[in-house]
C-alpha positions as CSV (number, residue, x, y, z in Angstrom):
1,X,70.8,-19.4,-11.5
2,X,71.5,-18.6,-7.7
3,X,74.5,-20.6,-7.4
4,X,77.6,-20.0,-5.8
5,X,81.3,-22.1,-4.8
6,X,79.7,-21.9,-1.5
7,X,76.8,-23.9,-2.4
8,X,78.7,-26.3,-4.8
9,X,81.1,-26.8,-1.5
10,X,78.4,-27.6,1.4
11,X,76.8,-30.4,-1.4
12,X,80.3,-31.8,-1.5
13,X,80.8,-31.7,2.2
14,X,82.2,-28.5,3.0
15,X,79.9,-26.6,5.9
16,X,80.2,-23.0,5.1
17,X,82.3,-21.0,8.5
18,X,79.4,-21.1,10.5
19,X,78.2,-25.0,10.6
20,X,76.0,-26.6,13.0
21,X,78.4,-29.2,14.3
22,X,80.5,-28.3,17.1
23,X,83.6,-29.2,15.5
24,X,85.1,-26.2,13.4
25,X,85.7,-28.6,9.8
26,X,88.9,-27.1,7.7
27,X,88.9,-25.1,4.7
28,X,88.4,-26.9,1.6
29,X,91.4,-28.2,-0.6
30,X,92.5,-25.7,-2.9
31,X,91.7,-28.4,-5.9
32,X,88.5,-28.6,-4.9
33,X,87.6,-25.0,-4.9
34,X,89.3,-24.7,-8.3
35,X,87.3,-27.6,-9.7
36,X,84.0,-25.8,-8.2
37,X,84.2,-22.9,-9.5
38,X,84.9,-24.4,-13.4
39,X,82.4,-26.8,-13.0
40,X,79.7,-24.3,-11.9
41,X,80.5,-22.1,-14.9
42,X,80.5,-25.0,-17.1
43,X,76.9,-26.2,-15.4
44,X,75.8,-22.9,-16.5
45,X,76.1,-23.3,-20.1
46,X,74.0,-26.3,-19.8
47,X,71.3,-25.4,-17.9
48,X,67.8,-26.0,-20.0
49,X,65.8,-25.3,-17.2
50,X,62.1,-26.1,-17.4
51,X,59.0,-26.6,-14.7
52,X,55.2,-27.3,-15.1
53,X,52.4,-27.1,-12.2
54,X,48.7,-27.2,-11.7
55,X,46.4,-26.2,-8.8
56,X,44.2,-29.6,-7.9
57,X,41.4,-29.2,-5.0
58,X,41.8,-31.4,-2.0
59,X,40.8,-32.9,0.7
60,X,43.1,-34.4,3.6
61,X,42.5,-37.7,5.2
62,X,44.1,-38.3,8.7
63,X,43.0,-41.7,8.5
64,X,44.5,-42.9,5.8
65,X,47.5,-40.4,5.6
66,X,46.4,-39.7,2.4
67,X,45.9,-36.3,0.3
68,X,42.4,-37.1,-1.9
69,X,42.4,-35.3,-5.0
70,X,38.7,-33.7,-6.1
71,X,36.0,-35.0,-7.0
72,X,36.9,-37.8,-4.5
73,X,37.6,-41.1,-6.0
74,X,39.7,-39.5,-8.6
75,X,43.1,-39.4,-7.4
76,X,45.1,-40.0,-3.9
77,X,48.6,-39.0,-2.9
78,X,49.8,-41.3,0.1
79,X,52.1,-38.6,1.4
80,X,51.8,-40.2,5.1
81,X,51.5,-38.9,8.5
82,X,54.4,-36.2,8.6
83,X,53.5,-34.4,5.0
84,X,49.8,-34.7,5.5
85,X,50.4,-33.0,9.2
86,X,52.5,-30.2,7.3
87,X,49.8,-29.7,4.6
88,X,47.0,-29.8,7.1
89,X,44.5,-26.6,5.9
90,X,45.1,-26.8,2.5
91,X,42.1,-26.4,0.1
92,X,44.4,-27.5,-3.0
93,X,48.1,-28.8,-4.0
94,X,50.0,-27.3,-6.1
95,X,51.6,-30.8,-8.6
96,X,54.5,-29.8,-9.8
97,X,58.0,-30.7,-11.9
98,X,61.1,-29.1,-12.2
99,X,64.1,-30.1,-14.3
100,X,67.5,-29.0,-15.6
101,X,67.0,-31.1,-19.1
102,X,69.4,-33.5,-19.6
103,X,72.5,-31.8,-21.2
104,X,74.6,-31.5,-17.8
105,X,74.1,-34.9,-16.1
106,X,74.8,-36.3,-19.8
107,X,78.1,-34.3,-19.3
108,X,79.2,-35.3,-16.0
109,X,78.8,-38.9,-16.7
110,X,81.0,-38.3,-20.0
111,X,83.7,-37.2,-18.0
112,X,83.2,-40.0,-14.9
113,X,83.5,-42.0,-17.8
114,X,87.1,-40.7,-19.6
115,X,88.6,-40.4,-16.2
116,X,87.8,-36.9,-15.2
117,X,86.6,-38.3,-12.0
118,X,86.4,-34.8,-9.7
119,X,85.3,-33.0,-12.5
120,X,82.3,-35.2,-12.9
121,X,81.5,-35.5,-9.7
122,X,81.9,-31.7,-9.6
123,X,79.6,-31.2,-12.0
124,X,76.5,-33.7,-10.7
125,X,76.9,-32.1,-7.7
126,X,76.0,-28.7,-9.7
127,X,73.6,-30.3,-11.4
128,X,71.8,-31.3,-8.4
129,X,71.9,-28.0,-6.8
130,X,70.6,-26.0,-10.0
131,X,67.6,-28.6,-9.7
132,X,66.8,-27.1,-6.4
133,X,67.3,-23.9,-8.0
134,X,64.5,-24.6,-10.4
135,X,62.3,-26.2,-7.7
136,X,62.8,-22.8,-5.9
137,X,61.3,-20.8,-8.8
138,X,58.6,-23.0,-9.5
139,X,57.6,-22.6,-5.6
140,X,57.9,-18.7,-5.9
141,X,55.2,-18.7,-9.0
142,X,52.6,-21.0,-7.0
143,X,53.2,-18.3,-4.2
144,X,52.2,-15.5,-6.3
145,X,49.2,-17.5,-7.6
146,X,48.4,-18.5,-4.1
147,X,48.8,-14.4,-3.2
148,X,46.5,-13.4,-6.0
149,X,43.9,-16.0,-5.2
150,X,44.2,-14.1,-1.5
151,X,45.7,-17.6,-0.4
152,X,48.8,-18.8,1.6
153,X,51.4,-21.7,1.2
154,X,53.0,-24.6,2.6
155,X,56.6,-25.6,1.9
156,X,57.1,-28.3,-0.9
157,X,57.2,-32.0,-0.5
158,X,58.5,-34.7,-2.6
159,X,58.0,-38.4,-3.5
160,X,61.0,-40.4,-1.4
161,X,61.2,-37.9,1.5
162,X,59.6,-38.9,5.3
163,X,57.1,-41.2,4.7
164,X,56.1,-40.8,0.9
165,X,57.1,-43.7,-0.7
166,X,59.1,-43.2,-3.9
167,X,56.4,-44.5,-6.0
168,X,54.1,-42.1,-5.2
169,X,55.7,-40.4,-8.1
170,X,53.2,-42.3,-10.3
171,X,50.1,-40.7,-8.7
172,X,51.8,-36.9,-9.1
173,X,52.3,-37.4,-12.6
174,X,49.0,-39.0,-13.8
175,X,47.5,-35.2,-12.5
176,X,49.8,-33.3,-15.0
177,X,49.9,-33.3,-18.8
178,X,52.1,-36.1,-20.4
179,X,56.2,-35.4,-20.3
180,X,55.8,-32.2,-17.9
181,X,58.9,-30.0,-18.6
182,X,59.9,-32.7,-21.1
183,X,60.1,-35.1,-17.9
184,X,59.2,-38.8,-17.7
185,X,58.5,-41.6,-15.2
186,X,59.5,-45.0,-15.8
187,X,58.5,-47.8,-14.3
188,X,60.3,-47.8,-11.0
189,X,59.1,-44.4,-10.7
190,X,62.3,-42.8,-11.7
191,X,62.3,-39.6,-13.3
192,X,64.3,-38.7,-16.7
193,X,66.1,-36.6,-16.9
194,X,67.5,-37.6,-13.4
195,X,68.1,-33.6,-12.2
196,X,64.5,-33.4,-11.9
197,X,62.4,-32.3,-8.8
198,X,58.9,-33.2,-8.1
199,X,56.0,-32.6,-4.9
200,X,53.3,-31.0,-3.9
201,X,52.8,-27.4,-2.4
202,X,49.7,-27.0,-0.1
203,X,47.4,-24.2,-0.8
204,X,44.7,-22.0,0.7
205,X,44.1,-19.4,3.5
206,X,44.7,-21.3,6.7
207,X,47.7,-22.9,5.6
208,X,51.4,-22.2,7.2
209,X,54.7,-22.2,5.7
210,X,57.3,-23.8,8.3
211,X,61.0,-24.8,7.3
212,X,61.9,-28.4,6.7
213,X,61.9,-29.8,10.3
214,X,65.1,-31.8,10.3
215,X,64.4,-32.9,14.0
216,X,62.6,-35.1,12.5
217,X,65.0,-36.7,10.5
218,X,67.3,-39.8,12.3
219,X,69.9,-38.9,9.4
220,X,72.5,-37.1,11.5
221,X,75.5,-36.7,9.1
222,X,73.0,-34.8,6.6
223,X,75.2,-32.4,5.2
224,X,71.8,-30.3,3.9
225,X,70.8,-30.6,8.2
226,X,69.1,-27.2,9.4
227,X,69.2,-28.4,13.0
228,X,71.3,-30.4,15.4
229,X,70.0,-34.0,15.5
């Protein structure tokens, strides 16, 4: 996995040197780098990385906000205004999951629970990170699909994010096989194991990608922020 202290440090709080606040923040506490870099070894070992995707045809629907999965009637994704602008030109979606498997969260809430509170926080945050990590090769095989079909693609967007609703996540997963990449759903449209990542990619030859457009976002202490609020 791509990971580095750097990473595990800017999920905790820590800006790298060059942040986009105008206030210089201070070096991390020693303890805090020492616990980074054992925990991000330690995530390592228990990394069971997995993802699973499929290419659906689509249509878009300004109207409603709505992606309408092919033959019409079937499926729809209620991804809302801000998502259905960004996937705007898509002939398909790319559904897809990507987890870590359940073997390092199980860890880090062993040791939140026998005291070994940094350590376990630590660790989620590693955990959370590598799930990005997975996310980012899953999004690198649709764009070598996309590139063999002669196709482009858009970034990837997820259930809880701008104006998807969180339970959108039951539409995504009734268009992939049953437990993709050993992942479930429950009723409140949470996914098991919890390091899991989920969205849609948009696909086809007048698509754009464009970077997450955190001026959109009202959330200014984001600590993942790309641009000033």
């Amino acid at each position: 996995m791509p990971l580095n202290t750097d990473d595990v440090l800017r999920v905790l709080g820590h800006r790298p040197a060059v942040s986009l606040s105008p206030r210089a923040r201070p070096a991390p506490p020693a303890h805090l780098t020492e616990a980074a870099v054992k925990m991000l070894a330690h995530g390592r070992e228990l990394l069971e990385p997995a993802f699973a995707w499929r290419a659906v045809p689509v249509s878009l629907d300004a109207e409603q906000e709505a992606v309408h999965c092919l033959p019409r009637g079937s499926t729809s994704l209620s991804v809302g205004r801000l998502i259905r602008m960004e996937l705007r030109g898509s002939a398909a979606v790319a559904v897809f999951v990507a987890t870590i498997g359940p073997r390092l969260e199980q860890t880090a809430r062993a040791l939140l629970a026998g005291g070994q509170l940094l350590e376990g926080f630590v660790l989620d945050a590693v955990g959370s990170l590598a799930a990005e990590a997975v996310a980012d090769a899953t999004q690198n095989e649709v764009q070598a699909f996309a590139a063999a079909q002669g196709w482009k693609t858009t970034n990837r967007f997820s259930p809880g994010y701008c104006t998807w609703e969180t339970g959108g996540q039951h539409a995504l997963f009734s268009l992939l096989p049953a437990r993709p990449a050993g992942v479930t759903l429950n009723d409140s449209a949470l996914m098991m194991p919890l390091k899991s990542v989920s969205g849609v990619i948009g696909l086809g030859p007048a698509v754009e990608y464009r970077p997450y457009r955190c001026e959109l976002c009202t959330l200014a202490d984001c600590h993942a922020r790309l641009t000033p609020a």
